[in-house]
N, C-alpha and C positions, 0 to 999 in steps of 0.2 A: 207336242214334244218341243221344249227347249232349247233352244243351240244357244252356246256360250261364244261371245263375239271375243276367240284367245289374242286378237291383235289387241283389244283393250290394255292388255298387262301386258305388252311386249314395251319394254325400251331401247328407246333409238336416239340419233342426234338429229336436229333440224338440217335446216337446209344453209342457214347461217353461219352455225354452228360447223359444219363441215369445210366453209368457206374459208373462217377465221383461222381454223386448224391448218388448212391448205397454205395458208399467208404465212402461217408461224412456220410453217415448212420451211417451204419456201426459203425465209429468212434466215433458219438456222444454217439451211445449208449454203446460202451464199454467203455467211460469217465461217462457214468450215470454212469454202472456197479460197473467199480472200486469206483466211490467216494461212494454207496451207500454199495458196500461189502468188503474185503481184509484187513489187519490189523489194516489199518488206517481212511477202509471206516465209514461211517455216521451208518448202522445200527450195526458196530463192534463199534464204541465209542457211541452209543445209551444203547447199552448193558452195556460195560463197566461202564459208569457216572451209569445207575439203577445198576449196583453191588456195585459201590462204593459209591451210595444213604442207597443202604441195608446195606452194611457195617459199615456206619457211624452209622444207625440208629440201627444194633445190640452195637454199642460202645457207644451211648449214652446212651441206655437201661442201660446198667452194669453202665457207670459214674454216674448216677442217685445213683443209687443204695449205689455207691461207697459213693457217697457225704451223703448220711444218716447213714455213718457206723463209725462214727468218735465220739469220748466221750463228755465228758464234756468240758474237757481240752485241745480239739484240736488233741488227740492223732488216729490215724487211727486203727480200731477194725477189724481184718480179718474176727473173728467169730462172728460178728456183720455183716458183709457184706455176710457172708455164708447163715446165718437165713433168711435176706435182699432178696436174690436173689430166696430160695424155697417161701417165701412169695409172694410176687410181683412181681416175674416171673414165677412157677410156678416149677422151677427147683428141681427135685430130688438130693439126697443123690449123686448118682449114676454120675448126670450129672458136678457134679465139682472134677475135676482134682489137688489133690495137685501134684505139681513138683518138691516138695522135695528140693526147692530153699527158701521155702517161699511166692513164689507164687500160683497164681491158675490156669487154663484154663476152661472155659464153652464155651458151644456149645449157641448162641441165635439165632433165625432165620436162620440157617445154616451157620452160621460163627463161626469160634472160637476168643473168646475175653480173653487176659489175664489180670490178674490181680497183679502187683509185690505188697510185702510186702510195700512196702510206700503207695502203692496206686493210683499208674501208670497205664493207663486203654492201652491198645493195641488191636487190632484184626487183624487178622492173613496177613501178609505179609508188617505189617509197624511194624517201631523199634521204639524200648522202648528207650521212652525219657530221657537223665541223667536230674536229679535233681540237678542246679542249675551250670550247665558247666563249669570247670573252666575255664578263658580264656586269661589262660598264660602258656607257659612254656612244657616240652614235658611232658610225661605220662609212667610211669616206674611200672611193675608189683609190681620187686626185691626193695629190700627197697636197698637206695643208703648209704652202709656204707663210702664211701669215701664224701668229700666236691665239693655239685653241684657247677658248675658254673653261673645256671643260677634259676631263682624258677622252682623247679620239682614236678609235680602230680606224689604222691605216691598212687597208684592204691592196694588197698590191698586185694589178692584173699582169704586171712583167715580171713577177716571184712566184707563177703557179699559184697565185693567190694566198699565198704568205701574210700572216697579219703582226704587225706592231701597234703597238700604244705609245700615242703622243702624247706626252701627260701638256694638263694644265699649262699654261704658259711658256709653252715650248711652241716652235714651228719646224716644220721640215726644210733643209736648207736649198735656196733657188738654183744651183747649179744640179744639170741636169744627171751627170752622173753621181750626186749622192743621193739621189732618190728611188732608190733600188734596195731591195731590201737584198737580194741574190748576190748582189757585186757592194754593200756598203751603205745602208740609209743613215743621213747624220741630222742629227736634231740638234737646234740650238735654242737655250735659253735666252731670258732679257736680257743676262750681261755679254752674250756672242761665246759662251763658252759650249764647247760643240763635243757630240759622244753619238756613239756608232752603235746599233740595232744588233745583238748577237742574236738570231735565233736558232731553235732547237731546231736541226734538220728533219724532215720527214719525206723527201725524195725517195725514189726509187733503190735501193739497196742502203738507204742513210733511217731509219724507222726506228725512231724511241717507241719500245715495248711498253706501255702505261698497263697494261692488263693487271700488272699484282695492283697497281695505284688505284687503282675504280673497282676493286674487290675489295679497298680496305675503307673504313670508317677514318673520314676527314679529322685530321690533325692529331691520332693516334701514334702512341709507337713504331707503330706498323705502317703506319700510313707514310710517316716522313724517312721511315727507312726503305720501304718497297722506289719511294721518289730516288732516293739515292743509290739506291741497287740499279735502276733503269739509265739514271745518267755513268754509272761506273762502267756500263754495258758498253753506253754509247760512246763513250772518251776513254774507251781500255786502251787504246794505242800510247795513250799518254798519259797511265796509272803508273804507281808507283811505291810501293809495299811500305818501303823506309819512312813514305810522308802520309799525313792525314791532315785531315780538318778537324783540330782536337785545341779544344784551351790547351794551355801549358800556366801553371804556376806550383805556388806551393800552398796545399789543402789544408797543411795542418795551421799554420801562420797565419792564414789569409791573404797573404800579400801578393801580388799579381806578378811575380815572379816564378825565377830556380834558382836551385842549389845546384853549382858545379864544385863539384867536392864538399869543401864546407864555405867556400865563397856563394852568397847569395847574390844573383845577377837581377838585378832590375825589373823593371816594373815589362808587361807583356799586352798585348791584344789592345791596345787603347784605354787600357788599366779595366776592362771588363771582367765581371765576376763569371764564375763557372756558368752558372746558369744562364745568364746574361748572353756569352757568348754562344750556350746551345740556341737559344731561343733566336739568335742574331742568324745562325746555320740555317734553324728550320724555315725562317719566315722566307729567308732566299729562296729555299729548296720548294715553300710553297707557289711562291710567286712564278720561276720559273715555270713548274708545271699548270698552273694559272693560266699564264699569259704564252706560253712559247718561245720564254727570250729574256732579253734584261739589255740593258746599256755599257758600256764602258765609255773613259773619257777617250777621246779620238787619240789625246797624246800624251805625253807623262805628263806626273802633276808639277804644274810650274810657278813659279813667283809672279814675273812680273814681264809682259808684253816688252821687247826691248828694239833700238830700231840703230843702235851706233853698240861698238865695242864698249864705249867709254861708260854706257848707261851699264853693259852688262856687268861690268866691273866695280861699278858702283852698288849694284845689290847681292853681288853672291859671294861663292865662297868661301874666300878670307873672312869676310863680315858675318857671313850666314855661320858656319862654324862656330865661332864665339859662344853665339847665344843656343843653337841647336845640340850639336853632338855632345852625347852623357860619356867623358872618361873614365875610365877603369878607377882611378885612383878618386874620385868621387862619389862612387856608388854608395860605398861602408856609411859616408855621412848621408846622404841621401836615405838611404834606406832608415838608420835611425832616429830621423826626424819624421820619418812614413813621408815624404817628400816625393810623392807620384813624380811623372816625367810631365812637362806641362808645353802648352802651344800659346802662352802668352807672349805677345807682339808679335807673334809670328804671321807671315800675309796667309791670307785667304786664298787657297790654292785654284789654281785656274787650270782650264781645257783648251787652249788657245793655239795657234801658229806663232811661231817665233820668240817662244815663252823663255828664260832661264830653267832648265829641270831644276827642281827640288830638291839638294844633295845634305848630306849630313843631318839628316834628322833620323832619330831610331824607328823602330817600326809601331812601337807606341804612338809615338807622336805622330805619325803618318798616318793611323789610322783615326786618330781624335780631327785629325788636319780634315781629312776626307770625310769625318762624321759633323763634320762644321757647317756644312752648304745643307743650306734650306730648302727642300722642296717640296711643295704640297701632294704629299700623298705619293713620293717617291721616298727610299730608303738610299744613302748615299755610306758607301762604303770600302774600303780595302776587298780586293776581290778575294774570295775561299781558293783554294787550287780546281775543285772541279771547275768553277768558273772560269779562270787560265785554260783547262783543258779542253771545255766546250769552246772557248774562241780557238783553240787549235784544229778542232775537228772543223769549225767553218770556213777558218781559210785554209784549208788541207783541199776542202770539197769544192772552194768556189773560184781562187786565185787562178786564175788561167794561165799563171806562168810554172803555176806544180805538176811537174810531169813524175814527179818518186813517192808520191803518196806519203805517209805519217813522215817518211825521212828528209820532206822538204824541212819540218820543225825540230825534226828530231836528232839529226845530222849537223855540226857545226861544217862542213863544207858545202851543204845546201846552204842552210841560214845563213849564212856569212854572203849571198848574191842579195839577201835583202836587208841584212842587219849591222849595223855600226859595232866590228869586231876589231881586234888586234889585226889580222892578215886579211882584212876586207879594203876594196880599194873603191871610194866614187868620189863622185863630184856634189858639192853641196850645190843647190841651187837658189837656195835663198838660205837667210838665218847670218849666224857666226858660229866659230867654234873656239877650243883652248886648246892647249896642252894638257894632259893628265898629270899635274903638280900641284902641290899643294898652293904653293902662289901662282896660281895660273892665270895666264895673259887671254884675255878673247881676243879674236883677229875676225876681220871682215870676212864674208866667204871666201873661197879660194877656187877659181874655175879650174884650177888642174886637178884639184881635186886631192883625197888620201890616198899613200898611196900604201902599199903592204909596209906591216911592223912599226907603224906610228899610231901613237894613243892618243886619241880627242876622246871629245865629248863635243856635241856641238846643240846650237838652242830648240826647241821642238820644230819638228815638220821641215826642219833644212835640206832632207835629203831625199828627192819625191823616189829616188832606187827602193830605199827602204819603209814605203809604207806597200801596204797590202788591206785589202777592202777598205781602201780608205781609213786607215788604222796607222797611223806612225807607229816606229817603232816599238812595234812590239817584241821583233828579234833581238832587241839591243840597240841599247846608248848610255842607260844609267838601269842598274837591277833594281827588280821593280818588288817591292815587299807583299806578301799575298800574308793572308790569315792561318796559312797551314803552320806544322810542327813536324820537325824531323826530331824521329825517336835516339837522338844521341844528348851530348853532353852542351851542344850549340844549337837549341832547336829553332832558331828563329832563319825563314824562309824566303828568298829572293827568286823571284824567276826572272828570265829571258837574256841575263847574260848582260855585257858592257863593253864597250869600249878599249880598255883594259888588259879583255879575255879572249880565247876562242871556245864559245861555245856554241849553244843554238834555241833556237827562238821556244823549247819547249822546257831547257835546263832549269834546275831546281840546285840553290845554291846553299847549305846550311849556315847560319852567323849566331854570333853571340847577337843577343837584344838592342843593346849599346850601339853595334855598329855602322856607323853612317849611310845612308845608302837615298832612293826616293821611290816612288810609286806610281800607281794608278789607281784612279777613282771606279766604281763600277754603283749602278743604280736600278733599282728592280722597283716595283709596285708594291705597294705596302695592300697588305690585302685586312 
């Protein structure tokens, strides 16, 4: 009998073969292994994305918060956001952290979230965002007294870290109190003509809203009106319905004037066209929200450095008049020759101490005067009214002699303790002054000083009562022509008041075009 050996036809694997399989095991499963554990595996970045879910979701909490802590006027309320957080989160006394910077720290869901004085939301291990980057040029703590080479962020560690732009061949001035951006940074160029740092405030209860501005598409309709909605926020205390920042002429003619009745008034805005002047609006409007700021000159625009009576009497004026101021009974031929207003032989206005102001020129010519100075990669200009307004809200916030808030500027009994008014009394401490006459005499200073119900005028920076942030008069001494338009029959616009009047450092004065008057320069980054 036969036996059939059935292991013959039985299939199996060797012994090799079971080993190899083993290894490939093995292998697969320390590839599950690592992709599911180690720094980079699947259930360490499962972790990770849920902490950085919680985390988001403690940082949103607080920006909630944050977005209901802001006033009327756009401005960010800390202790608004402190109330905000024991309310509707339920945070004690105990649990918020001042840091002694201005800012805050709270614990939410086991995270710490900070919160800076602007109103910059953080949680713990990402950095605090700059408000609005500058994106030029290097970044310097020490304020640079020598002349940059190139635009320099000036980083200032005594302004909570406040940042300007030195442009190009400018330096910061060596005396120790203008180099502050808080209390007055002043910048001077190569020919010593010297202008003051306005920046946008973002302190504690002072916070430009930009949220509509970084929701809109750059350089858009929307984009350059949400910038202008936020600054109207911030300087509401010193809006004002009757004025805007609006060309004025006549559309149908062309001509850079108006019609008062049927008499056409003269030439307007630096003889700038419609467009011309929008585009002149928005490039400010961009640049502020750019940079956080812009320049003005330290002091009104002036002739000519004077150092005797006899010099100052030799350039102004009498003589200045002549060639400057457009009369009424000149215009009819002017206009029909299209005979624009013009700045031929007239001086190249200056930013100086102990200057002649700049009197009888129209506001045309004032703005061409102002549009005359060269600077690389600055814009030089007659200020808009929000730009007036924003230097009111600075020194409203920074002057340490304001104890009445908006009503130090707003008030001609406040402004008359810093401003060269009719019923204002000080003592000039350098410079000279005149009589308010048409042939008027300069006199050396005078240590006793003006005193109520006599009218000067006297030469820039003579009277150290009336500056503020290092700012000469800006409350008054000669009205200062700004770019706005009062909607009446005289739209052309003077701020800060004169010698003359009593008013007050935030006043808005209406004129015909024609009428004599001087200004101030202001200078922003051309972007």
């Amino acid at each position: 009998m036969k036996f059939e050996n059935k292991l013959e036809n039985k299939k199996g694997i060797t012994l090799i073969a079971l080993v190899l399989t083993i290894v490939v095991l093995l292998i697969l499963a320390g590839v599950t292994i690592a992709t599911l554990t180690g720094d980079n595996g699947i259930i360490t970045r499962t972790n990770q994305a849920k902490e950085e879910t919680e985390k988001a979701g403690a940082k949103e909490k607080v920006q909630m918060e944050v977005a209901g802590s802001f006033d009327e006027y756009g401005k960010f309320d800390m202790d608004k956001l402190k109330e905000n957080l024991k309310e509707n989160l339920g945070l004690q006394e105990s649990d918020i952290k001042d840091n002694g910077d201005g800012s805050i720290t709270v614990t939410v869901d086991g995270y710490e979230v900070t919160v800076d004085s602007e109103g910059n939301v953080t949680v713990e291990g990402e950095a605090t965002p700059p408000v609005n980057p500058p994106e030029t040029g290097d970044v310097v703590t020490t304020p640079p007294t020598t002349e940059v080479e190139k635009d320099t962020i000036f980083k200032d560690p005594n302004s909570n870290n406040k940042e300007a732009v030195i442009p190009k061949g400018f330096k910061v001035s060596q005396e120790k109190n203008e180099q502050n951006i808080n209390t007055g940074l002043v910048i001077l160029d190569k020919d010593g003509n010297e202008y003051v740092w306005i920046p946008i405030i973002n302190d504690t209860n002072w916070g430009v809203d930009w949220t509509e501005v970084k929701s809109s598409e750059e350089d858009t309709e929307e984009y350059f009106l949400s910038i202008e909605n936020a600054l109207k926020k911030y300087t509401n205390a010193y809006q004002d319905k009757n004025y805007e920042d609006s060309w004025y002429g006549d559309k149908e003619s062309g001509l850079y004037g108006y019609y008062n009745g049927d008499k056409f008034i003269y030439y307007t805005n630096g003889n700038m066209t419609e467009n011309e002047y929008a585009k002149l609006y928005q490039d400010m409007l961009k640049s502020i929200y750019k940079h956080n700021g812009f320049y003005i000159a330290r002091y009104e625009m002036g002739i000519d450095v004077v150092n005797s009576s006899n010099k100052a009497n030799d350039i102004t004026r009498t003589d200045i008049k002549e060639y400057t101021v457009s009369k009424d009974t000149n215009i009819s031929t002017d206009i029909k020759n299209n005979a624009a207003p013009s700045i031929e032989n007239l001086a190249t206005p200056i930013s100086k101490e102990n200057a002649v102001p700049y009197t009888y020129i129209t506001q045309s010519q004032a703005q061409m005067l102002a549009e005359s100075l060269e600077y690389e990669n600055m814009k030089s200009s007659l200020m808009f009214g929000i730009q007036w307004d924003i230097v009111c809200v600075f020194i409203e916030k920074f002057d340490n002699r304001n104890i009445y808030g908006s009503e130090w500027l707003t008030n001609n009994e406040y402004s008359k303790a810093w401003g060269n008014y009719k019923n204002s009394v000080f003592n000039i401490d350098k410079g000279y002054y005149e009589l308010a006459t048409e042939e008027a005499i300069w006199n050396e200073k005078r240590n006793n000083g003006k005193t109520e119900n006599e009218q000067w005028y006297y030469t820039t920076g003579a009277v150290s009562q009336n500056k503020s942030l290092n700012i000469y008069d800006f409350a008054g001494n000669v009205w200062e022509y700004t770019l706005e338009k009062y909607n009446g029959n005289a739209p052309c616009v003077s701020r800060g008041s004169s010698g003359l009047f009593n008013e007050s450092a935030s006043t808005r004065r209406n004129y015909e075009t024609y009428s004599p008057g001087s200004a101030r320069v202001s200078l922003w980054v051309i972007e």
